[in-house]
Residue frames relative to the residue before (quaternion, step in Angstrom):
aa qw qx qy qz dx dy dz
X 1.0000 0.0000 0.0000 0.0000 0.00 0.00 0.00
X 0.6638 0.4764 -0.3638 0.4473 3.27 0.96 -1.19
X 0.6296 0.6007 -0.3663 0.3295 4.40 0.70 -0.81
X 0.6248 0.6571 -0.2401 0.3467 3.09 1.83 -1.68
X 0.6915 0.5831 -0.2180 0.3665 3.20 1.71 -1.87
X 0.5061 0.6306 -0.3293 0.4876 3.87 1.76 -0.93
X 0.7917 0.3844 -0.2738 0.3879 3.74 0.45 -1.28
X 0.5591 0.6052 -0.4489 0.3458 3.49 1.73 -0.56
X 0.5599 0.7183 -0.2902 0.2937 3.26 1.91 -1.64
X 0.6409 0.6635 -0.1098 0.3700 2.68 0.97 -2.02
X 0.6136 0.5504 -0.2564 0.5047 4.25 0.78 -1.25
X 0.6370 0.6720 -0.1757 0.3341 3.37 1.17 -1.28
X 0.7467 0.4428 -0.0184 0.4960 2.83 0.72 -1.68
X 0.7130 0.5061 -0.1049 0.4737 3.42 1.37 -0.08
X 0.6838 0.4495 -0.1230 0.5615 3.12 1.50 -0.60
X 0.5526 0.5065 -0.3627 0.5537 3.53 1.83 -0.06
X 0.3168 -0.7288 0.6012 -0.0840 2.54 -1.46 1.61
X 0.7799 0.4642 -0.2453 0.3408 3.51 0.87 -0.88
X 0.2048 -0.8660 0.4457 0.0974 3.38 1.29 -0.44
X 0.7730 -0.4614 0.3221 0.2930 3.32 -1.44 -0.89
X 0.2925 0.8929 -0.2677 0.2132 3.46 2.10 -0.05
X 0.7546 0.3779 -0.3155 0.4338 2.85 1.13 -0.95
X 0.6661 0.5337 -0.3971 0.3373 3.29 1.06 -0.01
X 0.6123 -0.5209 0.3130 0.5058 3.83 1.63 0.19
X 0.0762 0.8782 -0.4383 0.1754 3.74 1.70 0.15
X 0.0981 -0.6403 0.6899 0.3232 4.01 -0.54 -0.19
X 0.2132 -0.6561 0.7212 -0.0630 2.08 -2.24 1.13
X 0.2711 0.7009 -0.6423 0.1505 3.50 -1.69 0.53
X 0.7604 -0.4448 0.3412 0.3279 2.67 -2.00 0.50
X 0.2481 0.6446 -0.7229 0.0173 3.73 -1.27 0.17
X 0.8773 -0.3632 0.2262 0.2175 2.87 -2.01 0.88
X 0.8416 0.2712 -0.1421 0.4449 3.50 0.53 -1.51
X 0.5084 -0.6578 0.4270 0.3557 4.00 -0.19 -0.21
X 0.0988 -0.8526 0.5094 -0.0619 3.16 -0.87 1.45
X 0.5238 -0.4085 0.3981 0.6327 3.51 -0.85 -0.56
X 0.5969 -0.3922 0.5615 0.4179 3.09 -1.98 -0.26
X 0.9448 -0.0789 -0.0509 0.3139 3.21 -1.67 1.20
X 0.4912 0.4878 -0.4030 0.5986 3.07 1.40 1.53
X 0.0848 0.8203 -0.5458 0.1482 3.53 1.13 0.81
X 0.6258 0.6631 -0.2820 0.2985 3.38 0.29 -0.96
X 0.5725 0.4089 -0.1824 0.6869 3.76 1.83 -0.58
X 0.2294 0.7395 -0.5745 -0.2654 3.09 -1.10 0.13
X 0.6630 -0.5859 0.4058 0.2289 3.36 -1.97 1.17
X 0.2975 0.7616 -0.5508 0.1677 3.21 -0.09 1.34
X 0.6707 -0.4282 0.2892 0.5321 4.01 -0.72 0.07
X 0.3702 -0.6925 0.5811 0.2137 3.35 -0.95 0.67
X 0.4828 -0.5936 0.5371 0.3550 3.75 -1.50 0.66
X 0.4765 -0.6031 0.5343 0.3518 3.38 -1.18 0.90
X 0.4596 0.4925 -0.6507 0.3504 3.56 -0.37 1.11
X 0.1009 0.5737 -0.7847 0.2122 3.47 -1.35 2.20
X 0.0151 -0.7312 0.6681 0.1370 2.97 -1.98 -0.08
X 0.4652 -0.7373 0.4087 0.2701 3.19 -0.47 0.88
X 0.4324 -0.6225 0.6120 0.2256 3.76 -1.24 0.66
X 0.3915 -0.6069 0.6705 0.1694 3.94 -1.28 0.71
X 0.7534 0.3763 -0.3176 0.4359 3.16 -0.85 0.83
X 0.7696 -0.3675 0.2275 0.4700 3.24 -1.02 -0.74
X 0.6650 0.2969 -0.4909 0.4781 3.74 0.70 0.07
X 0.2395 0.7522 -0.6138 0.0101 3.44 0.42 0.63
X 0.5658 0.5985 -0.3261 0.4640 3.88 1.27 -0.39
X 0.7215 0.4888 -0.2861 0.3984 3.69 0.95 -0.90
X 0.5412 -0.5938 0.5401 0.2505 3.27 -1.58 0.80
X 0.7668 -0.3997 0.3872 0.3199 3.07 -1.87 0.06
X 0.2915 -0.8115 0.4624 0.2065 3.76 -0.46 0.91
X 0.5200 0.7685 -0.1317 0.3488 3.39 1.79 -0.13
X 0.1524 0.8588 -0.4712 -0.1310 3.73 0.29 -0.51
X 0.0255 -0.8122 0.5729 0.1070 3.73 -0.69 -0.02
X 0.0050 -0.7859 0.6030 -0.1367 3.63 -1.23 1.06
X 0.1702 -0.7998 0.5639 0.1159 3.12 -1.08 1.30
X 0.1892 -0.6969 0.6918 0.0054 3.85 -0.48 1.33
X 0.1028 -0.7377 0.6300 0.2196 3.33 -1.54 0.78
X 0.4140 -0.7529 0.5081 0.0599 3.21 -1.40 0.87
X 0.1198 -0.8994 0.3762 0.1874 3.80 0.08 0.78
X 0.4705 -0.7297 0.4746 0.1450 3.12 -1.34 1.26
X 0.1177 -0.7485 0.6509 0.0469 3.56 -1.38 0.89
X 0.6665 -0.4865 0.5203 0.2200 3.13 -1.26 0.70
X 0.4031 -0.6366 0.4486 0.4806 3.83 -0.72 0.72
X 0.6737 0.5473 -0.4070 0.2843 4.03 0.87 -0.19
X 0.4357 -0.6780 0.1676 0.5678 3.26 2.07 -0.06
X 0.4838 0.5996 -0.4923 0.4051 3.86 0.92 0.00
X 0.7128 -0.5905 0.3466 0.1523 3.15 -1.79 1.47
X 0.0476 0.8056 -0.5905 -0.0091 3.33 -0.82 0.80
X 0.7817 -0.2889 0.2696 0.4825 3.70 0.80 0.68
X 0.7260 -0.4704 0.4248 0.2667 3.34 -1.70 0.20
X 0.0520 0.7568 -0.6327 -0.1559 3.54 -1.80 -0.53
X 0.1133 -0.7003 0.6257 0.3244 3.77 -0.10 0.50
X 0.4675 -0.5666 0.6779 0.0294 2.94 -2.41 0.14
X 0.3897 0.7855 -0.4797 0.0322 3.71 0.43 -0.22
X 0.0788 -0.8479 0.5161 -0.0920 3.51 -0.55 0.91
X 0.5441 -0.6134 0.4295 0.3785 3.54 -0.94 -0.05
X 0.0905 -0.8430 0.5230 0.0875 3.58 -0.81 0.77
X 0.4458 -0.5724 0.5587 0.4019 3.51 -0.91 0.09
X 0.4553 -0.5869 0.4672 0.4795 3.76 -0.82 -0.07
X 0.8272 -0.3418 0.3083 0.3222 3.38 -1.52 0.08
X 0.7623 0.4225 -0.1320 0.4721 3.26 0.96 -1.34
X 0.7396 0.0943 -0.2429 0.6206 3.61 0.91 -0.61
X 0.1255 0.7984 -0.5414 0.2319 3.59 0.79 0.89
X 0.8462 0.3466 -0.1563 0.3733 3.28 0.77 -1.33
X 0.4552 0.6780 -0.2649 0.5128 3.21 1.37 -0.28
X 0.8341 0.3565 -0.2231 0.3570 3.07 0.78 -0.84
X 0.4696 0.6167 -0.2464 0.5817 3.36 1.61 -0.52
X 0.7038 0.4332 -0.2594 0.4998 3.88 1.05 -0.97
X 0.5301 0.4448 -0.3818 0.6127 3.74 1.06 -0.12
X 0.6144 0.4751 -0.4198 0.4696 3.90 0.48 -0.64
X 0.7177 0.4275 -0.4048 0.3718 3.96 0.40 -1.35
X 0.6226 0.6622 -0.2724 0.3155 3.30 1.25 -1.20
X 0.6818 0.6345 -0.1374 0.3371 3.03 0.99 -1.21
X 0.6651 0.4837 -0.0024 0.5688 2.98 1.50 -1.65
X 0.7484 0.0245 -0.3250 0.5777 3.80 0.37 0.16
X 0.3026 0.5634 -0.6651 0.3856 3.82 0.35 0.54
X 0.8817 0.2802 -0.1691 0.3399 3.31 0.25 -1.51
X 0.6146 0.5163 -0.5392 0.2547 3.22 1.13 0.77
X 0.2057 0.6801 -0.5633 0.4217 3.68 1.26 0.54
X 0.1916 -0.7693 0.6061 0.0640 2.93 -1.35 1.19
X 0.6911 -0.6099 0.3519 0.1630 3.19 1.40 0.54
X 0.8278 0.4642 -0.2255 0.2203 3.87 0.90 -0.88
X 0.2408 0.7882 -0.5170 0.2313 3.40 1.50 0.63
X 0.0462 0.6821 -0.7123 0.1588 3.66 -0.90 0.64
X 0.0536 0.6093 -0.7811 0.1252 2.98 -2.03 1.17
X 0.4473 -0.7314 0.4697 0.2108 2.96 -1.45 0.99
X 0.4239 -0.7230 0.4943 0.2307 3.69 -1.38 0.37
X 0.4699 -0.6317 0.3525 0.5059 3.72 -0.01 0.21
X 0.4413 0.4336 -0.6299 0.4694 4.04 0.40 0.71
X 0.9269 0.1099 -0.1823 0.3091 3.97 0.56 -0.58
X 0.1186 0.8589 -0.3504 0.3542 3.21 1.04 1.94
X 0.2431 -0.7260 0.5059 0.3973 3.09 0.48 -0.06
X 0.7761 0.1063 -0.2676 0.5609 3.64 -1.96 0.70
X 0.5004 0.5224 -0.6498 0.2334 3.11 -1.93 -0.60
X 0.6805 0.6038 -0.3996 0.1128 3.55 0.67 -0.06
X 0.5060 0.5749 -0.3258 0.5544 3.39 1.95 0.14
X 0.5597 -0.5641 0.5302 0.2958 3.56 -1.26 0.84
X 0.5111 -0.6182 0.5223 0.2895 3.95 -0.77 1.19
X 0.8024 -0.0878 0.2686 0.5256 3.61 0.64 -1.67
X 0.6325 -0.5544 0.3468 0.4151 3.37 -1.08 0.63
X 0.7903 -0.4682 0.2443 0.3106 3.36 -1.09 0.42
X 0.6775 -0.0692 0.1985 0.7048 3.22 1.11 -1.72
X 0.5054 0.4331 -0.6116 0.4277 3.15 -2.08 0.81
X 0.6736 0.5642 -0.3394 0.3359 3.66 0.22 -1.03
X 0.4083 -0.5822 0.6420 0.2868 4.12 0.90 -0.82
X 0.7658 0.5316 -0.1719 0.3186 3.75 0.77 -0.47
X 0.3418 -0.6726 0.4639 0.4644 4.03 0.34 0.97
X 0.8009 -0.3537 0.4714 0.1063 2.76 -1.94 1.42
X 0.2063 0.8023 -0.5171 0.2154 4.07 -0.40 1.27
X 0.3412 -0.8318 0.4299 0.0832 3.63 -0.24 1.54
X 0.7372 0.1507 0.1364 0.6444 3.47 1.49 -1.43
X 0.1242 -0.8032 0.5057 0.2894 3.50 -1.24 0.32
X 0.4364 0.6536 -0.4028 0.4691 2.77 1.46 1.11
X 0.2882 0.6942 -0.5308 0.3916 3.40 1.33 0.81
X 0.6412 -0.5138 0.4573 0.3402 3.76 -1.60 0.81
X 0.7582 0.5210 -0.3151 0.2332 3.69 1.03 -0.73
X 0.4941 0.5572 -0.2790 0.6063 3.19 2.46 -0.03
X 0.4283 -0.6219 0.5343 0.3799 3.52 -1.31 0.51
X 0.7039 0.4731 -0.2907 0.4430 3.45 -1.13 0.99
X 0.4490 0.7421 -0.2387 0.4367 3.23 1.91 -0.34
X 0.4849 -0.5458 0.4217 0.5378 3.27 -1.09 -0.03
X 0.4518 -0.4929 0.6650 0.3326 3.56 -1.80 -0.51
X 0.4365 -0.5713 0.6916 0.0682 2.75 -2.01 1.48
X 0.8784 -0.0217 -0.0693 0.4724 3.46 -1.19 1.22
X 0.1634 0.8513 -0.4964 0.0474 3.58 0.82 0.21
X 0.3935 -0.5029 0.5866 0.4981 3.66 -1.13 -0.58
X 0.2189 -0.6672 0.7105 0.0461 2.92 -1.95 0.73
X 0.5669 -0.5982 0.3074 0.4757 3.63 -0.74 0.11
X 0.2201 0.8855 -0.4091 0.0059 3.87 -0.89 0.49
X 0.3629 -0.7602 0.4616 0.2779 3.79 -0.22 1.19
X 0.6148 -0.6503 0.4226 -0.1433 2.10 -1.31 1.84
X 0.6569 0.5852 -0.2154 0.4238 3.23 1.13 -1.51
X 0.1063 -0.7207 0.6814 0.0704 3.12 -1.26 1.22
X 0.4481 -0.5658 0.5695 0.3934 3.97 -1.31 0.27
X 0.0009 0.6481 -0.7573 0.0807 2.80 -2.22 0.61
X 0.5504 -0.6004 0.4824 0.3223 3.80 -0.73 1.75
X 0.6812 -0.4668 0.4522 0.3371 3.38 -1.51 1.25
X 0.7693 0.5971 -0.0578 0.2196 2.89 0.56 -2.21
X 0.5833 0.4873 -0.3259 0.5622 3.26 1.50 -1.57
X 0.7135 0.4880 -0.3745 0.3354 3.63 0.45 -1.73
X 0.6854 0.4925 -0.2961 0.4472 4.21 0.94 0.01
X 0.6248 0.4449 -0.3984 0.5029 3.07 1.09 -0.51
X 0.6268 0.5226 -0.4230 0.3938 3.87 1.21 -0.55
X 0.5475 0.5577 -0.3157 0.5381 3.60 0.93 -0.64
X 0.6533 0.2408 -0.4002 0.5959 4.16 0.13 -0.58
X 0.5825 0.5623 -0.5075 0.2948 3.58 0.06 -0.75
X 0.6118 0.5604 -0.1906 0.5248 3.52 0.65 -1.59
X 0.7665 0.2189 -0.2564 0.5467 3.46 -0.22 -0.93
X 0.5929 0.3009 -0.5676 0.4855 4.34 -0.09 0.17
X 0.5844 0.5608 -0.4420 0.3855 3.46 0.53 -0.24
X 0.8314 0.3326 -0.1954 0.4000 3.20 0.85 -0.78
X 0.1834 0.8136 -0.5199 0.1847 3.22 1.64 0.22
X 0.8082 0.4513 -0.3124 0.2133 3.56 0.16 -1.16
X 0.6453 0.3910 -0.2650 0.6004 3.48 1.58 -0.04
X 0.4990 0.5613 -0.4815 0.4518 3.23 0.75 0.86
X 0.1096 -0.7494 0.6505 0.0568 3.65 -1.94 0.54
X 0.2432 -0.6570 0.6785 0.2210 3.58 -0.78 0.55
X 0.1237 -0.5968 0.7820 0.1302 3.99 -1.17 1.39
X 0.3342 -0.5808 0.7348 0.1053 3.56 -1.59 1.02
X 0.8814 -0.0039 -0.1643 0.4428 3.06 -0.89 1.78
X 0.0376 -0.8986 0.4251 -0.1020 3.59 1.07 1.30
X 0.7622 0.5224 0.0401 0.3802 2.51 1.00 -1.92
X 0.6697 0.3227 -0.1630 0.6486 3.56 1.55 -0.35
X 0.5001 0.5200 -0.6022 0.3418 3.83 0.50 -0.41
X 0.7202 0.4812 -0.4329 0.2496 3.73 0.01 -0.72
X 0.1222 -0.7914 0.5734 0.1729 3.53 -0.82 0.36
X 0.7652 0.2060 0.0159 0.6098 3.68 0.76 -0.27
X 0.3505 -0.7706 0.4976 0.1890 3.60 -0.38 1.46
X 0.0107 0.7871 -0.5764 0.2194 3.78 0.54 1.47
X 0.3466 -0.6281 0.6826 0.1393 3.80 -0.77 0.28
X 0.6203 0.5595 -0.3804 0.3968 3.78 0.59 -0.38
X 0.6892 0.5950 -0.2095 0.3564 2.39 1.04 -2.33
X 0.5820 0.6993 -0.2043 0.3614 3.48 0.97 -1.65
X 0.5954 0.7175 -0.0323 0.3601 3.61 1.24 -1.45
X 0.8104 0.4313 -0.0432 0.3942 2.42 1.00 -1.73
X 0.4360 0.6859 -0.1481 0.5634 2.85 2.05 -1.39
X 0.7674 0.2550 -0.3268 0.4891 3.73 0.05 -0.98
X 0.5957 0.4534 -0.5024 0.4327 4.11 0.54 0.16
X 0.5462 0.5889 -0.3788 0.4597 3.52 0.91 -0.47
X 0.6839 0.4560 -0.2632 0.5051 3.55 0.79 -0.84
X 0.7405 -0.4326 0.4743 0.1989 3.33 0.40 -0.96
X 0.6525 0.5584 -0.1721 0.4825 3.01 1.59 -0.98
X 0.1621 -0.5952 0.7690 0.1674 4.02 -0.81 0.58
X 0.5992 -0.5828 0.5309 0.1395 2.76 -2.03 1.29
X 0.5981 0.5681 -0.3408 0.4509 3.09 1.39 -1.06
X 0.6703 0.4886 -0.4178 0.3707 4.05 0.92 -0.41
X 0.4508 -0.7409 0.4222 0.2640 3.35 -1.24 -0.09
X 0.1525 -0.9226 0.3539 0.0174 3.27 -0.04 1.52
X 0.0519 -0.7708 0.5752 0.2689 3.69 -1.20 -0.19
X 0.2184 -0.7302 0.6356 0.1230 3.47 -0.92 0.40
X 0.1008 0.8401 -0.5296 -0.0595 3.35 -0.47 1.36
X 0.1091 -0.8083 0.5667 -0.1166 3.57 -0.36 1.19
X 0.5839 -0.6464 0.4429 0.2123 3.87 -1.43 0.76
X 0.7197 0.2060 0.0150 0.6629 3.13 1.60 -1.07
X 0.1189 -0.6972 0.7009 0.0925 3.89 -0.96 0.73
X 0.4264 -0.6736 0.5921 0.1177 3.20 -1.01 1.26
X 0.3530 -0.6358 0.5617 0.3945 3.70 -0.91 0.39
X 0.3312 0.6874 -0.4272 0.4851 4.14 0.82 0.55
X 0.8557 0.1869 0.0327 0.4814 3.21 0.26 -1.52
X 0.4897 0.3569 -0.4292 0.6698 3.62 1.22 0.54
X 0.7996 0.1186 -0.4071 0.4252 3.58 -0.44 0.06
X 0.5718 0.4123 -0.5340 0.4667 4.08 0.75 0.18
X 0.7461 0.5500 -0.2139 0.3083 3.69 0.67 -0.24
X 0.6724 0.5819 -0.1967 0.4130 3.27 1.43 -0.82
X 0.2478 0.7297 -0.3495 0.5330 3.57 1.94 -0.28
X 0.8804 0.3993 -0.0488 0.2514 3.34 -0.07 -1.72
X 0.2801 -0.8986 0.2770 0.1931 3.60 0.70 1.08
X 0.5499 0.6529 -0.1690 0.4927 2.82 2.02 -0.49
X 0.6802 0.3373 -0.1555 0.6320 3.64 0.89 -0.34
X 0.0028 0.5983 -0.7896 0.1360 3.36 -1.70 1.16
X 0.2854 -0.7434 0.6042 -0.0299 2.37 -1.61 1.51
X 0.3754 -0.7870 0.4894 -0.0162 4.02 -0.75 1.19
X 0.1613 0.8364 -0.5230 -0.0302 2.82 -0.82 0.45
X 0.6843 -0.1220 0.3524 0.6267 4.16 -0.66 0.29
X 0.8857 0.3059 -0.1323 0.3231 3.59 -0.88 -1.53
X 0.7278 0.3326 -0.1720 0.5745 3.73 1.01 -1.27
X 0.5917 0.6039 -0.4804 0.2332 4.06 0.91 -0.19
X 0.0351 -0.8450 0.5223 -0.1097 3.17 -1.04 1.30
X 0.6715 -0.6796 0.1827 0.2322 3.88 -0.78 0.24
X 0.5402 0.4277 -0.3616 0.6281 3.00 1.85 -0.14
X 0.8075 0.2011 -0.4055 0.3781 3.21 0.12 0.35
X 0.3945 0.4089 -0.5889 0.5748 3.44 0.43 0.89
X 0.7601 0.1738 -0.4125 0.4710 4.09 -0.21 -0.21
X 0.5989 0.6743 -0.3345 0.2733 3.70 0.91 0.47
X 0.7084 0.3373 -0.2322 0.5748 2.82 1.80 -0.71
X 0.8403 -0.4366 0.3186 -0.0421 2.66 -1.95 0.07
X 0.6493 -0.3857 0.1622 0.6350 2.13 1.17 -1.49
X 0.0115 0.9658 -0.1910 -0.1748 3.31 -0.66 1.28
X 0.3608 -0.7474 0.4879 0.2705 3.87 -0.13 0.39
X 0.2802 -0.7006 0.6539 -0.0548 3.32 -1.15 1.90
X 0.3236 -0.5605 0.6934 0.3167 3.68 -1.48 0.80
X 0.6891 -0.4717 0.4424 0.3271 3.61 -1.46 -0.15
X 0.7318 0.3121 -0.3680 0.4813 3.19 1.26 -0.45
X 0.4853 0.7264 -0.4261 0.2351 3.40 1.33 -0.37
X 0.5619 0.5968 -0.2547 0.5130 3.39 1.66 -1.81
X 0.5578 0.7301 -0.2375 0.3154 3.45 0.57 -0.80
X 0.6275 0.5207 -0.0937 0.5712 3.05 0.91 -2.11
X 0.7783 0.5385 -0.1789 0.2689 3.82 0.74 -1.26
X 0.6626 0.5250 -0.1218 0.5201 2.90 1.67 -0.74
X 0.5494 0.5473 -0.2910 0.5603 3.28 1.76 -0.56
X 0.8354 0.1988 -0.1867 0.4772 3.47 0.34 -1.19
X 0.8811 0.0009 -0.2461 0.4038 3.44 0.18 0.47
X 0.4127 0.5972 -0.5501 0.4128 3.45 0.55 1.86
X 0.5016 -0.6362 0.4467 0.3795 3.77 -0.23 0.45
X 0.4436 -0.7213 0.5215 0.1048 3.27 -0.97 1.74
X 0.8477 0.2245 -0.4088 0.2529 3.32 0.86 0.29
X 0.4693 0.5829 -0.4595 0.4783 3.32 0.99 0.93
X 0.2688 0.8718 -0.4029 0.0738 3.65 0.38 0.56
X 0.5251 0.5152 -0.3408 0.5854 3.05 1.58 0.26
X 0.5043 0.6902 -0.4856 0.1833 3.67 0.32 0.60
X 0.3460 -0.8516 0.3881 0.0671 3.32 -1.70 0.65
X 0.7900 -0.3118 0.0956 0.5192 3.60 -0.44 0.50
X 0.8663 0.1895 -0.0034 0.4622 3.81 -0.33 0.18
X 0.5457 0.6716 -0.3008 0.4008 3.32 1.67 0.22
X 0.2611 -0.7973 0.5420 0.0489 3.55 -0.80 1.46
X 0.0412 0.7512 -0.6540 -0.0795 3.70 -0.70 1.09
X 0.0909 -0.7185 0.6545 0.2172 3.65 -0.97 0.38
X 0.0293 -0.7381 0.6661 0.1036 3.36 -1.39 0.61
X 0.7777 -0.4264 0.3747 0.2702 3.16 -1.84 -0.14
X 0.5776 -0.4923 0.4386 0.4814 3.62 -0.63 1.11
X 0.4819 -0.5743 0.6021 0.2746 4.24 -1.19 0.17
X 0.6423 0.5020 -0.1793 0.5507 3.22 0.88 -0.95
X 0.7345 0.4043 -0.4639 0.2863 3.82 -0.19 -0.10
X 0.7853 -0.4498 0.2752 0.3245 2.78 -1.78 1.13
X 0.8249 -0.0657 0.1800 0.5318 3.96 -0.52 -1.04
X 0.0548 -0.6265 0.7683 0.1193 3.58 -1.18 0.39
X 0.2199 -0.7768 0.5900 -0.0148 3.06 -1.80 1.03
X 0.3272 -0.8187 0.3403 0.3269 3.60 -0.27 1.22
X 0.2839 -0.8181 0.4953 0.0694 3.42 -0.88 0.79
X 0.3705 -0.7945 0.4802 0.0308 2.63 -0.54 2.29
């Protein structure tokens, strides 16, 4: 059962075509064959490690996928220094986008703060004397001048204040974030020693640095790093093109926003720790683990 559930995985993951494109996903060429605009995985055989669920998903595969992509490292002067994998959790291909589209949603819905407000003519001030007498005047008929049809009045249908904020699982709202970023694995670089190359919070200096890498100003980068030097926040912050991340401020629209992004060593680190699967930690380039939704009810061992 458990081979059948790999080859069902395995058909899957192959036969998707739609991927992450419409959401602005990166894409490129790599060696083995993937879906369209889901580079960031790659379709290789999964290890024969399933377990069946009790109950009713006892038939269903893993909703999970995992891949290690390697990501090459440069020197802050831009010369090679070797590799870095990435593995992360992924949604699968097919509900890949969905998820990741509940994450964008989710995430700038709730940044609306909600506090527009206008008053109605019950909470105007004055209006509480009659303008003019009723009749004689030649003039339509007017109780308050604190009607909507006078300036200064109240407002018809106005906004009022209202939360905005909608909920989204801890879990789902992480798995969209690793998803996104293994996607983006393939436009990404780890610079070795990010955080110290600068000597002098210069905007040139900074400039210069991102042509050395590779990077056009004219793209839209992120640099995600454990520690921001006060160097690289004031050579960086000039540049409208470039955001800087961290652990605390990383978020999903800007990971499917940029371009292109550039990891310290501990940053890549941090990523793999907090949302890769603590038990697979020995893994290598091009390797596919599937595991078991986190969430499901009972797992039975399967004899």
């Amino acid at each position: 059962m458990a081979s059948s559930c790999g080859a069902a995985a395995t058909t899957m993951l192959a036969q998707s075509t739609a991927g992450l494109a419409a959401l602005g996903f990166s894409a490129s060429s790599v060696n083995v064959p993937t879906p369209a605009g889901f580079s960031g995985l790659r379709a290789l055989a999964p290890l024969k490690k399933n377990a069946l669920v009790a109950g009713r998903n006892a038939h269903k595969c893993a909703g999970v996928v995992m891949a290690a992509v390697a990501i090459p490292v440069i020197t802050f002067d831009g010369a090679s220094a070797g590799e870095q994998t990435i593995s992360l959790k992924s949604a699968r291909p097919e509900t890949a986008g969905a998820v990741v589209h509940r994450g964008v949603i989710t995430e700038l819905q709730n940044r609306r703060r909600g506090t527009a407000s206008t008053l109605t003519r019950s909470e105007v001030r004055g209006g509480g004397r009659k303008p003019f007498k009723q009749k004689g005047t030649g003039q339509a008929r007017r109780g308050s001048q604190r009607t909507p049809l006078r300036p200064g009045g109240g407002v018809v249908f106005g906004p009022k204040p209202v939360d905005w904020r909608i909920k989204i699982n801890k879990k789902e709202k992480q798995l969209a974030i690793s998803t996104a970023l293994q996607s983006a694995a393939v436009d990404a670089l780890v610079v070795d020693d990010l955080e110290t190359g600068l000597t002098a919070p210069k905007t040139k200096e900074f400039l210069a640095a991102l042509k050395r890498w590779g990077v056009s100003p004219a793209q839209y980068s992120v640099i995600f790093t454990t520690e921001v030097s006060k160097e690289l926040e004031l050579s960086s912050r000039n540049i409208k093109t470039v955001k800087i991340l961290t652990p605390r401020s990383l978020n999903l629209y800007d990971v499917l926003r940029a371009d292109k992004l550039l990891f310290t060593k501990a940053g890549l680190e941090y990523l793999n720790n907090t949302y890769g699967a603590e038990d697979y930690a020995d893994f290598e380039e091009g390797d596919i683990i599937e595991t078991q939704a986190e969430d499901a009810a009972t797992v039975a061992d399967v004899e």
